[in-house]
N, CA, C and O atoms as a Maestro MAE file, in Angstrom:
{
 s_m_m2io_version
 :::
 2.0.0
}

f_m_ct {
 s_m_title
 :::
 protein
 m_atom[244] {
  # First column is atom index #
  i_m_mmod_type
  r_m_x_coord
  r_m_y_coord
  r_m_z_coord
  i_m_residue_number
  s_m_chain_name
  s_m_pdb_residue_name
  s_m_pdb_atom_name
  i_m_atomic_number
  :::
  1 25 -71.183 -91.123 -11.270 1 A "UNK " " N  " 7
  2 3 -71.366 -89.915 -12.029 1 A "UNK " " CA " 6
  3 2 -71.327 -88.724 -11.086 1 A "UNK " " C  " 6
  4 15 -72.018 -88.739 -10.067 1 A "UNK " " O  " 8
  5 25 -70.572 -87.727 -11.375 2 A "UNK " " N  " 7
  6 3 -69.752 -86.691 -10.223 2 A "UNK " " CA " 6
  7 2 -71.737 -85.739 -10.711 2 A "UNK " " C  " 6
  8 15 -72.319 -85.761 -11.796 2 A "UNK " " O  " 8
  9 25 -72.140 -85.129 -9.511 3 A "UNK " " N  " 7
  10 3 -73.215 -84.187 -9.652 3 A "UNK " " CA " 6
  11 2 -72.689 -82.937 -9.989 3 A "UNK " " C  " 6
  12 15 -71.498 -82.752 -9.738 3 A "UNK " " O  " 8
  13 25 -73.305 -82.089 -10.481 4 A "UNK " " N  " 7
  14 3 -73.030 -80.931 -11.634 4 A "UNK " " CA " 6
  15 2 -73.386 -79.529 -10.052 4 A "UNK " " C  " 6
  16 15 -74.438 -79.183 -9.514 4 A "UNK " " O  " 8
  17 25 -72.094 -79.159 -9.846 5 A "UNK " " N  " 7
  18 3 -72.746 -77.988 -8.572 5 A "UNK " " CA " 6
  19 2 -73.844 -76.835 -9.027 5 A "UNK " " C  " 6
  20 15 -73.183 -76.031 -9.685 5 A "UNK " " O  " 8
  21 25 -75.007 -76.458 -8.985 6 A "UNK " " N  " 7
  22 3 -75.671 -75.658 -8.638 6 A "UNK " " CA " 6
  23 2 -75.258 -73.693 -8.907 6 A "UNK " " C  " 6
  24 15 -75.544 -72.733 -9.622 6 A "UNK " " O  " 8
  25 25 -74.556 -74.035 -7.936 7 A "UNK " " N  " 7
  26 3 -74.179 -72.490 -7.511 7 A "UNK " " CA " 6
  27 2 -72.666 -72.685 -7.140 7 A "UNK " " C  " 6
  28 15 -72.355 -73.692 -6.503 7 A "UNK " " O  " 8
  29 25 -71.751 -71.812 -7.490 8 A "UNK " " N  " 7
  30 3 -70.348 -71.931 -7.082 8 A "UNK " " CA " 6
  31 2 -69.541 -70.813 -6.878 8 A "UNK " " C  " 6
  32 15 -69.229 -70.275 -7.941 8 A "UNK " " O  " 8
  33 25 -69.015 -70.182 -5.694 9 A "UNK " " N  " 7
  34 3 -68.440 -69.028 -5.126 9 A "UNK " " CA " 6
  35 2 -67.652 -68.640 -5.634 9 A "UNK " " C  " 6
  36 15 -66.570 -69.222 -5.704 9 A "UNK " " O  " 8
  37 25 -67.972 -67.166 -6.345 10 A "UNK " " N  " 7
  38 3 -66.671 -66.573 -7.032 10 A "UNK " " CA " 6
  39 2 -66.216 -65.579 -6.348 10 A "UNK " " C  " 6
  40 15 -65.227 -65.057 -6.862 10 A "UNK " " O  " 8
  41 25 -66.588 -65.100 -5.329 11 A "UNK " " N  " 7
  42 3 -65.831 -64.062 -4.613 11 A "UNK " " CA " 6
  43 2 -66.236 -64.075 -3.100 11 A "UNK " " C  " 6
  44 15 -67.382 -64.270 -2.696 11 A "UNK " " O  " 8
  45 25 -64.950 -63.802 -2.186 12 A "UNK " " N  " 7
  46 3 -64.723 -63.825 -0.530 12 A "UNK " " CA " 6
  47 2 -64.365 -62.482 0.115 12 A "UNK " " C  " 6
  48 15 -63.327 -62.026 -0.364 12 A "UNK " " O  " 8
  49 25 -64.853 -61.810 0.945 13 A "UNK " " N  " 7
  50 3 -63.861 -61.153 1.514 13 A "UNK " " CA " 6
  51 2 -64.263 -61.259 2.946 13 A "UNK " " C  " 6
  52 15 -65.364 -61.649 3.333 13 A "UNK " " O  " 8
  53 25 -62.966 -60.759 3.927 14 A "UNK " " N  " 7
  54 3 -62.925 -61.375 5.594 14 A "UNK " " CA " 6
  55 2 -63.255 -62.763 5.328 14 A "UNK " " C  " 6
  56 15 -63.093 -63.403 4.289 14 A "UNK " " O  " 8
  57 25 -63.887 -63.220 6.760 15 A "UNK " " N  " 7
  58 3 -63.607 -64.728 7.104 15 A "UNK " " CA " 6
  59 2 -64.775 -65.342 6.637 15 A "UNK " " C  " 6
  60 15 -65.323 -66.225 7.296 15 A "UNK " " O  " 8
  61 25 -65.305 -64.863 5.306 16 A "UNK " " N  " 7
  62 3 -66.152 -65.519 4.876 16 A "UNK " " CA " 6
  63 2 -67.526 -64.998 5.693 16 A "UNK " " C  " 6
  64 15 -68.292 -65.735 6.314 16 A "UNK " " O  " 8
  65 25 -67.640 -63.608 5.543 17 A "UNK " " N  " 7
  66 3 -68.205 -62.721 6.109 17 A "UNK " " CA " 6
  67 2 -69.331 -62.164 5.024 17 A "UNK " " C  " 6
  68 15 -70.510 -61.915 5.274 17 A "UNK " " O  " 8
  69 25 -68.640 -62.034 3.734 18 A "UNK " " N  " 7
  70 3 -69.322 -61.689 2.350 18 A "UNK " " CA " 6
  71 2 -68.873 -62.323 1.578 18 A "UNK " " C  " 6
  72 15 -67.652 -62.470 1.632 18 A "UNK " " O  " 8
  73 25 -69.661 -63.018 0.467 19 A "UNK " " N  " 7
  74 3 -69.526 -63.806 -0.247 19 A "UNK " " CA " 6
  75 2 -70.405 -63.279 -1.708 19 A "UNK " " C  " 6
  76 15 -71.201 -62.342 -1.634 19 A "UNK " " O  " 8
  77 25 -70.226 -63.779 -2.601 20 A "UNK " " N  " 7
  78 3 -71.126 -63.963 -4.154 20 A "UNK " " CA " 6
  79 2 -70.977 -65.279 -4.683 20 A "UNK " " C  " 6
  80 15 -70.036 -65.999 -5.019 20 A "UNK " " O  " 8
  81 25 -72.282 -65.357 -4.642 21 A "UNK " " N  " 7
  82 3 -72.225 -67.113 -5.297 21 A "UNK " " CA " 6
  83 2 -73.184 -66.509 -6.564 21 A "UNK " " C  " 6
  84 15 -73.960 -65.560 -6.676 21 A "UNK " " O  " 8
  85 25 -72.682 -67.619 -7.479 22 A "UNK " " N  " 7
  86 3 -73.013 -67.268 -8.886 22 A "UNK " " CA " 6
  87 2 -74.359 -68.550 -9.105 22 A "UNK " " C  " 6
  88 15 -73.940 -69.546 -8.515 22 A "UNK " " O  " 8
  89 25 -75.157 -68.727 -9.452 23 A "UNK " " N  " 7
  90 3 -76.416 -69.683 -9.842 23 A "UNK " " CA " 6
  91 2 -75.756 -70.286 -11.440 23 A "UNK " " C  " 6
  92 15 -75.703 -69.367 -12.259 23 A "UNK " " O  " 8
  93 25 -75.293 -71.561 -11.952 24 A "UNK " " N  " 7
  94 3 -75.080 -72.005 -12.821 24 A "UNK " " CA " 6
  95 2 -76.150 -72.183 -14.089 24 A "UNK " " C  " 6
  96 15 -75.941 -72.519 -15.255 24 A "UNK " " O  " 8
  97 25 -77.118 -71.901 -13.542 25 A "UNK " " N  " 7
  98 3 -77.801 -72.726 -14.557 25 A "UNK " " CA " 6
  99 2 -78.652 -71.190 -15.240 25 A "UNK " " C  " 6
  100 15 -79.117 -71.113 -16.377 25 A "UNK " " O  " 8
  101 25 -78.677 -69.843 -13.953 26 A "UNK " " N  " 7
  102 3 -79.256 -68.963 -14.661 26 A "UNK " " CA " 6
  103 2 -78.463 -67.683 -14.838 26 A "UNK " " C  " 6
  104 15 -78.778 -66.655 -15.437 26 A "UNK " " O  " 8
  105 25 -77.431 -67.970 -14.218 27 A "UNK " " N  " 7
  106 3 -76.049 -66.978 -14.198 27 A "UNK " " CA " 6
  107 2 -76.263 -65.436 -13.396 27 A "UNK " " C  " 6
  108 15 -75.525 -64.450 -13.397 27 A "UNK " " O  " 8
  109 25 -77.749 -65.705 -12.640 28 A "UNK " " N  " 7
  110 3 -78.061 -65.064 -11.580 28 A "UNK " " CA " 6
  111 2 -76.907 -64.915 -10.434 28 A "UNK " " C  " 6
  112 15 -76.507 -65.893 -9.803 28 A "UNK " " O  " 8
  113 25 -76.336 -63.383 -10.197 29 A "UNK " " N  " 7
  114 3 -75.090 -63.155 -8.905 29 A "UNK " " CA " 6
  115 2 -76.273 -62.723 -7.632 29 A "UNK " " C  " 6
  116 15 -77.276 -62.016 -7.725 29 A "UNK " " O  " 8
  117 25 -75.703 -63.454 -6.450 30 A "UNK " " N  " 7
  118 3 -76.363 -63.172 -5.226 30 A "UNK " " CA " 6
  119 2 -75.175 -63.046 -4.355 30 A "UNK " " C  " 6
  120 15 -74.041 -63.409 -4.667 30 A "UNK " " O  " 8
  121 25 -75.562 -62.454 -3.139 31 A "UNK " " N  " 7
  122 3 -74.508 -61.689 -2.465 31 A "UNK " " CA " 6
  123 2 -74.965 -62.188 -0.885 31 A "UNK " " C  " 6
  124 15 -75.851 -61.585 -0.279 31 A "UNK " " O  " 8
  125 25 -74.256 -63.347 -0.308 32 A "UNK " " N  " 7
  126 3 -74.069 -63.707 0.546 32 A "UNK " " CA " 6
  127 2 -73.614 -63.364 1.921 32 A "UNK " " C  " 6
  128 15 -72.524 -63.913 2.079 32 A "UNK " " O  " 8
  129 25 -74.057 -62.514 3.289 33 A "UNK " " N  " 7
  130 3 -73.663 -61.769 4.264 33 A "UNK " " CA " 6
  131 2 -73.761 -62.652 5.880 33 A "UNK " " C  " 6
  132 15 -74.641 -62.507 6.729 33 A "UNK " " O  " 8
  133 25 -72.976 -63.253 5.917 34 A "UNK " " N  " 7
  134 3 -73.080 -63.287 7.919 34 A "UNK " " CA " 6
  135 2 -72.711 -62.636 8.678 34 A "UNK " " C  " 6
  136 15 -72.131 -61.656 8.210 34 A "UNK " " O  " 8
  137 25 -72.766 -62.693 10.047 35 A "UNK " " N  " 7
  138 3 -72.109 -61.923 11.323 35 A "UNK " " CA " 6
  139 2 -72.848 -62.648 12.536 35 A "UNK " " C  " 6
  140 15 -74.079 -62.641 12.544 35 A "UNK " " O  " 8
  141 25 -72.286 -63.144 13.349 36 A "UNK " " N  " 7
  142 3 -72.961 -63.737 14.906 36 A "UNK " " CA " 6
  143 2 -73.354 -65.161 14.531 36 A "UNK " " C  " 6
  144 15 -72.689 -66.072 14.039 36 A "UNK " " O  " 8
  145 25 -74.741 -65.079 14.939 37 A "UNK " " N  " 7
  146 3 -75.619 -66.222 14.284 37 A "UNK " " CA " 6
  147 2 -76.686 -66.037 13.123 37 A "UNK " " C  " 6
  148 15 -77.554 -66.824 12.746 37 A "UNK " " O  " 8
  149 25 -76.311 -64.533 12.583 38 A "UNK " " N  " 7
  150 3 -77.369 -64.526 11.536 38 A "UNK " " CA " 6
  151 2 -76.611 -64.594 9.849 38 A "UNK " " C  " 6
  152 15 -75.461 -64.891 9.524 38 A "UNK " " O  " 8
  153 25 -77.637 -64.240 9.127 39 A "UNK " " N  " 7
  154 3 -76.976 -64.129 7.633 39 A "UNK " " CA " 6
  155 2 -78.304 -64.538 6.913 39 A "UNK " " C  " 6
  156 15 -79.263 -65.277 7.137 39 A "UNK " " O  " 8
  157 25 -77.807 -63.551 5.783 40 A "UNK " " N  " 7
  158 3 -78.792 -63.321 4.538 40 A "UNK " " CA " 6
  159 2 -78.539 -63.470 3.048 40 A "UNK " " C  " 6
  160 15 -77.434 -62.943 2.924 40 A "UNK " " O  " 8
  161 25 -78.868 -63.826 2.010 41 A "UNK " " N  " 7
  162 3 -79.082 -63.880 0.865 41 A "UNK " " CA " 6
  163 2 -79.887 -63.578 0.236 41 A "UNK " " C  " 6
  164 15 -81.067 -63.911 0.349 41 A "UNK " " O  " 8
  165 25 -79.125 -62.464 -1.034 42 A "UNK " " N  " 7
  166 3 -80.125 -61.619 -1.618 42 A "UNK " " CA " 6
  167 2 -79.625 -61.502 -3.216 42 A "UNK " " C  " 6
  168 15 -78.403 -61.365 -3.274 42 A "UNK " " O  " 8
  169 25 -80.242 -61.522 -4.442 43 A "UNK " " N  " 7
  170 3 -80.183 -60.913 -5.603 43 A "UNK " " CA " 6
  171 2 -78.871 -60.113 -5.603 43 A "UNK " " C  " 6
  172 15 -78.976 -59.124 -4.877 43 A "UNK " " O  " 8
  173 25 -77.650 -60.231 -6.198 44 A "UNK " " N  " 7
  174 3 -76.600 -58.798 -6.638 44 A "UNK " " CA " 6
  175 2 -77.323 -57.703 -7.613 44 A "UNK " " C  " 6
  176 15 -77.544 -57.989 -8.789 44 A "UNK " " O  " 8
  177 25 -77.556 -56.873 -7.251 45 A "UNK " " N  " 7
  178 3 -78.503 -55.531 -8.194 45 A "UNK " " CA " 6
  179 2 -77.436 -54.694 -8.493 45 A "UNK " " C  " 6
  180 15 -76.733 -54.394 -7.528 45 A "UNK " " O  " 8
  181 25 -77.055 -54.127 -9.838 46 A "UNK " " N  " 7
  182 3 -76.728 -53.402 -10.271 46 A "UNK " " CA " 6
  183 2 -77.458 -51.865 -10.193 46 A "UNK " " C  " 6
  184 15 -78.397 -51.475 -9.499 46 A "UNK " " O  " 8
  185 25 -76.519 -51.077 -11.328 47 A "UNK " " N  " 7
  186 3 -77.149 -49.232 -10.420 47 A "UNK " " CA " 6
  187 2 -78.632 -49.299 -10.912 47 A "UNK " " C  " 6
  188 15 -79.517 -48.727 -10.276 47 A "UNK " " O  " 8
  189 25 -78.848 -49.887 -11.863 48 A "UNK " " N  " 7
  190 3 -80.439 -49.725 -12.541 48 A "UNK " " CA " 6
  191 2 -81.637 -50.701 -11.160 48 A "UNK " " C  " 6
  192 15 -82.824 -50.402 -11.021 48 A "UNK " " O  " 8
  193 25 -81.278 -51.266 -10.740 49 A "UNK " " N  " 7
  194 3 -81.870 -52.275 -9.835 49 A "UNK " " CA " 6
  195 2 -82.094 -53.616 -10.494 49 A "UNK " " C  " 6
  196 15 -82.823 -54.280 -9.756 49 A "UNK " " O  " 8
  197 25 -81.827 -54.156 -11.376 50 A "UNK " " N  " 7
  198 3 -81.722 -55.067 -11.898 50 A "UNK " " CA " 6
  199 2 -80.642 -56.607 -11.766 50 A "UNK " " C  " 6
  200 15 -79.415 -56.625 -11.863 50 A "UNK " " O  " 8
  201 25 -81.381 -57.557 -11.568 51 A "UNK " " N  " 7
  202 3 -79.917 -58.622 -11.064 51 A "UNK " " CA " 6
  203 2 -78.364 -58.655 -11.567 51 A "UNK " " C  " 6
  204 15 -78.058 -58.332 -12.715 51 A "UNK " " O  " 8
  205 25 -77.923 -58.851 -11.112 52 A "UNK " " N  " 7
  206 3 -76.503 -58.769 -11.883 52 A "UNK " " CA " 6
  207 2 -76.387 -60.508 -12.764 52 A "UNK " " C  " 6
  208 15 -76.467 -61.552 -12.118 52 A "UNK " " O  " 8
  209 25 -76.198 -60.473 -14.249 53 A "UNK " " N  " 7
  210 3 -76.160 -61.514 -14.422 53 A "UNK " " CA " 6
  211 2 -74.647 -61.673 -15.340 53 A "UNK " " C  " 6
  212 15 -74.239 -60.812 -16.119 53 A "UNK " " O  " 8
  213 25 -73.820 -63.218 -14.984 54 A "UNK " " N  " 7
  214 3 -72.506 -63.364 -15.407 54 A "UNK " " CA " 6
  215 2 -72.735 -64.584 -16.377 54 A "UNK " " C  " 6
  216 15 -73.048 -65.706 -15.976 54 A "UNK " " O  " 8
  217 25 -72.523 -64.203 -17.857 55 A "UNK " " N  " 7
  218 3 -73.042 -64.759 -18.841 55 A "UNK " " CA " 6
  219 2 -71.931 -66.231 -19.034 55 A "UNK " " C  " 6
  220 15 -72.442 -67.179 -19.629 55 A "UNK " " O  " 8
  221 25 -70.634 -66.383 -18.600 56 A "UNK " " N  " 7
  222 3 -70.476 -67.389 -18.931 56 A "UNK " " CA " 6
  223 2 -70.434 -68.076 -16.996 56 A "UNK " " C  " 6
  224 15 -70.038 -67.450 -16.012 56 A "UNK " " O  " 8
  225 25 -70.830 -69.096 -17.031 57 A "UNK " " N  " 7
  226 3 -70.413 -69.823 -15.474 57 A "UNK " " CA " 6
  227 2 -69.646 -70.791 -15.952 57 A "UNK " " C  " 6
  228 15 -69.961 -71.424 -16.960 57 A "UNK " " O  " 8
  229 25 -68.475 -71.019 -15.223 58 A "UNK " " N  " 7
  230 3 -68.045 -72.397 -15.210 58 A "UNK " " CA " 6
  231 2 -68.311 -73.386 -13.274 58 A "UNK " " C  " 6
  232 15 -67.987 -73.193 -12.102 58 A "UNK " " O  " 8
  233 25 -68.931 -74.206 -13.934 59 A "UNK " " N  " 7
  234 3 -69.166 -75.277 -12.821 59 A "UNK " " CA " 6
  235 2 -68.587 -75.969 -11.768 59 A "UNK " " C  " 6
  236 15 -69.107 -76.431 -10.753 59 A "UNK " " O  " 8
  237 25 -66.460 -75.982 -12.480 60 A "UNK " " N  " 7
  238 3 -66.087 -76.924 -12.119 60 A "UNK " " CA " 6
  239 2 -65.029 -76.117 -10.721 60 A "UNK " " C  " 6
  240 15 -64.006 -76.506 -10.158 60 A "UNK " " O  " 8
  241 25 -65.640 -75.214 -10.607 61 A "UNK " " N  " 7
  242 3 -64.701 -74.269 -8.736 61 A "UNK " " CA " 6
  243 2 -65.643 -75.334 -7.906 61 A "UNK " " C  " 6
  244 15 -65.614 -75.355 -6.675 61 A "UNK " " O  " 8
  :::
 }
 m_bond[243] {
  # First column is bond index #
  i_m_from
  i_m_to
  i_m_order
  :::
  1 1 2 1
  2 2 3 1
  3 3 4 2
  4 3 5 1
  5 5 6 1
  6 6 7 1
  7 7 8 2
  8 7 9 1
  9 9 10 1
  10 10 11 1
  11 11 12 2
  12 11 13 1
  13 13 14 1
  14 14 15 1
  15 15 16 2
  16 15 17 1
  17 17 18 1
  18 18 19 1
  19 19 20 2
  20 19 21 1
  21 21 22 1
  22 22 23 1
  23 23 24 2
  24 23 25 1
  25 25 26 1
  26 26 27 1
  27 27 28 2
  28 27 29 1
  29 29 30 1
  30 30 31 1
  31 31 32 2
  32 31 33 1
  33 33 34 1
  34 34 35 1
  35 35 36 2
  36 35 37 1
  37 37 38 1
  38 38 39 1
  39 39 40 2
  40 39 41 1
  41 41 42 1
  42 42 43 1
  43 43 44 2
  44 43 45 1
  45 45 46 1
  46 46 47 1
  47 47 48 2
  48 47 49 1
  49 49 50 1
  50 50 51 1
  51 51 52 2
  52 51 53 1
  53 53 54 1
  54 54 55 1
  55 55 56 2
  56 55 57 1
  57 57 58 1
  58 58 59 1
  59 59 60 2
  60 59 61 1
  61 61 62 1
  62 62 63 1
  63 63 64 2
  64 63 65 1
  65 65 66 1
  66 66 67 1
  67 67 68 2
  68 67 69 1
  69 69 70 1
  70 70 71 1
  71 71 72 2
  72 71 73 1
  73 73 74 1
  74 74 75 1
  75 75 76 2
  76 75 77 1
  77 77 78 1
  78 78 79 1
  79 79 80 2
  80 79 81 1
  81 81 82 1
  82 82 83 1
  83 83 84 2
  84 83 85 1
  85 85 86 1
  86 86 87 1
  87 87 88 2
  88 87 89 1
  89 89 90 1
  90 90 91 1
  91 91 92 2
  92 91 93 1
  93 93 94 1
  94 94 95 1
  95 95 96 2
  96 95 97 1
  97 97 98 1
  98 98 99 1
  99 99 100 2
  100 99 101 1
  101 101 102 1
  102 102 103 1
  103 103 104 2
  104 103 105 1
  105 105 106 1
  106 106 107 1
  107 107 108 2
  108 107 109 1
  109 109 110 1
  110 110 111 1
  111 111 112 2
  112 111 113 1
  113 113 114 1
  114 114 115 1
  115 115 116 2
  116 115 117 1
  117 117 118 1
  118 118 119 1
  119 119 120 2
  120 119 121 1
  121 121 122 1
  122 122 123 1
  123 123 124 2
  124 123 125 1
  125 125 126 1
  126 126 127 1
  127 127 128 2
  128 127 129 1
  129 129 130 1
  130 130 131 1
  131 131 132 2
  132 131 133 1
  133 133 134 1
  134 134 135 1
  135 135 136 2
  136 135 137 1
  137 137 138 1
  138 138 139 1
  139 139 140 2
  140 139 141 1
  141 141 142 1
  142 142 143 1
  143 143 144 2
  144 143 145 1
  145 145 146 1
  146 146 147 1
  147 147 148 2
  148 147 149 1
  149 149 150 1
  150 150 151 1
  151 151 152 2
  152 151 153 1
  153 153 154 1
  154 154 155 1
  155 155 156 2
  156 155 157 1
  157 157 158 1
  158 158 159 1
  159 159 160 2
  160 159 161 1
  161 161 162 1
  162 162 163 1
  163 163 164 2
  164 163 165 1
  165 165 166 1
  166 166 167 1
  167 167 168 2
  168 167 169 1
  169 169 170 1
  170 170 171 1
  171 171 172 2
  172 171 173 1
  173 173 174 1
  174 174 175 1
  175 175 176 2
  176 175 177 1
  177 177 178 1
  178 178 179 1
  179 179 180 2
  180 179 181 1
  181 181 182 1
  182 182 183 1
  183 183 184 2
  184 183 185 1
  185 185 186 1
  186 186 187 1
  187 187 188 2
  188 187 189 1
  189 189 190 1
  190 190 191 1
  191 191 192 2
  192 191 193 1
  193 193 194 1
  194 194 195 1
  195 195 196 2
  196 195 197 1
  197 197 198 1
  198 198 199 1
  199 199 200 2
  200 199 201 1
  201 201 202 1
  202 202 203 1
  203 203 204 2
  204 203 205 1
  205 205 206 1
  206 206 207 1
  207 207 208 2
  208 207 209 1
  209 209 210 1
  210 210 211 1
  211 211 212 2
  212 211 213 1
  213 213 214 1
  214 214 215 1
  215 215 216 2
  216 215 217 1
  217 217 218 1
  218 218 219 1
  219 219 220 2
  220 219 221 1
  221 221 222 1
  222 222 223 1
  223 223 224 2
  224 223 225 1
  225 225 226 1
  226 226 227 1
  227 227 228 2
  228 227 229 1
  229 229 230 1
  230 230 231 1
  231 231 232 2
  232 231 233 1
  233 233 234 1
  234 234 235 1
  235 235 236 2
  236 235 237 1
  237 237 238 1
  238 238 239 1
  239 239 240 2
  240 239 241 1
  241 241 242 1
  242 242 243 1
  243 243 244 2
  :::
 }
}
């Protein structure tokens, strides 16, 4: 039985420098940042400050 992914990357830019991974199950967008040896993950906030949420996910990227 194939496991159901979690979270699945809908957007790249540079070498995988910035990223947005989408949360499947709450359609919560977070915004993925490296450089060197560090990197962070944080909530995508829209202009109100509020999460950015993407109402349909598909699972299977």
């Amino acid at each position: 039985m194939a496991k159901e992914k979690r979270f699945i990357k809908t957007y790249s830019q540079g070498c995988g420098s910035m990223e947005i991974w989408v949360d499947t199950k709450t359609g919560v967008n977070y915004i993925y940042r490296c450089g060197g040896y560090g990197g962070g993950l944080t909530p995508l906030l829209d202009a109100t400050g509020k999460p950015v949420v993407t109402s349909t996910v598909n699972g299977d990227n």
